[in-house]
C-alpha positions in Angstrom: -16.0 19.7 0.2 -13.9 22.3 -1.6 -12.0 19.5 -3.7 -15.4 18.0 -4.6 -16.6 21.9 -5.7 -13.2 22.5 -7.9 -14.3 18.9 -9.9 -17.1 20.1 -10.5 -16.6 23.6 -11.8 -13.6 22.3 -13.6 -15.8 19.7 -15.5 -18.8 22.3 -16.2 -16.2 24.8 -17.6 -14.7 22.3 -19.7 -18.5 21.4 -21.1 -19.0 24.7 -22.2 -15.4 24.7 -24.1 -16.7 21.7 -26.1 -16.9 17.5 -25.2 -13.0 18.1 -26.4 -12.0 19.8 -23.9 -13.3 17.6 -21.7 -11.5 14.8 -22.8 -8.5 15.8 -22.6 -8.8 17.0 -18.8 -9.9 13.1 -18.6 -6.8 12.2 -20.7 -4.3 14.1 -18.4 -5.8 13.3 -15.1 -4.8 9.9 -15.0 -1.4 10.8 -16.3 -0.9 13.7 -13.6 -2.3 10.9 -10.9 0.3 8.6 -11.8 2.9 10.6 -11.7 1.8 11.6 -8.4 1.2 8.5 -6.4 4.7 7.2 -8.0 6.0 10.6 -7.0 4.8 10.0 -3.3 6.3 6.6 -3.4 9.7 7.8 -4.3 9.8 9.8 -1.2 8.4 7.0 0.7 11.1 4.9 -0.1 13.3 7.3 0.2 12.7 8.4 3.4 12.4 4.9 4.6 16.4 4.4 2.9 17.7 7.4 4.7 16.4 7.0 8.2 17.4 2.6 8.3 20.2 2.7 6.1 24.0 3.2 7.6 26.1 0.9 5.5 25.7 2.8 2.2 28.4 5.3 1.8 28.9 8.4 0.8 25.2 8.7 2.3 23.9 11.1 -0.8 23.9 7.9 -2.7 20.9 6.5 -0.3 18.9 10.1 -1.0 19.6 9.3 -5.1 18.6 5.5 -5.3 15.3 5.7 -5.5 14.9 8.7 -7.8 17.1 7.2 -10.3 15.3 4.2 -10.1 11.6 5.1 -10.1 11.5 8.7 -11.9 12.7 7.0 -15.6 9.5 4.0 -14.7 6.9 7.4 -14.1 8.0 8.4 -17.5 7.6 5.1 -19.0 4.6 4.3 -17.6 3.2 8.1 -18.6 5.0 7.3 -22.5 3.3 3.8 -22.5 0.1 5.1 -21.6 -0.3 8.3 -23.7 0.9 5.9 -26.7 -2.4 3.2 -25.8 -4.6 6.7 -24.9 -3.3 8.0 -28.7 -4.1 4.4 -30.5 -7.5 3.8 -32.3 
């Protein structure tokens, strides 16, 4: 209920700063929801790493992997789709 009643007086707020200002709360959301759920993921999987994985060592590589792999593909995605958001 209270998440529902934030969207809400976010959106109305933004309407009375101008149809721009909305837009760009619509513009970031996506973005910020991206980088989110990927974020989540990256824990996932590394959580998943460090509690079955025994045969990596030094084990501080295991808690590494999956950052180094999936933050540089949140930015990408984020680059890729603020470049198609900014094209006519």
């Amino acid at each position: 209920g209270f998440l529902l009643l934030f969207i809400i007086a976010r959106n109305t707020y933004a309407q009375f700063q101008g149809e721009e200002k909305l837009k760009e709360i619509r513009k970031h959301r996506i973005n910020t929801h991206l980088g989110n759920m990927s974020g989540a993921y990256i824990a996932t999987v590394t959580a998943f790493l460090v509690v079955n994985v025994d045969f990596i060592q030094p084990g501080w590589l295991v808690w590494l992997f999956p950052s180094v792999i999936g933050v540089p593909f949140i930015f990408y995605q984020i680059r890729k789709r603020t470049v198609a958001v900014k094209a006519p």
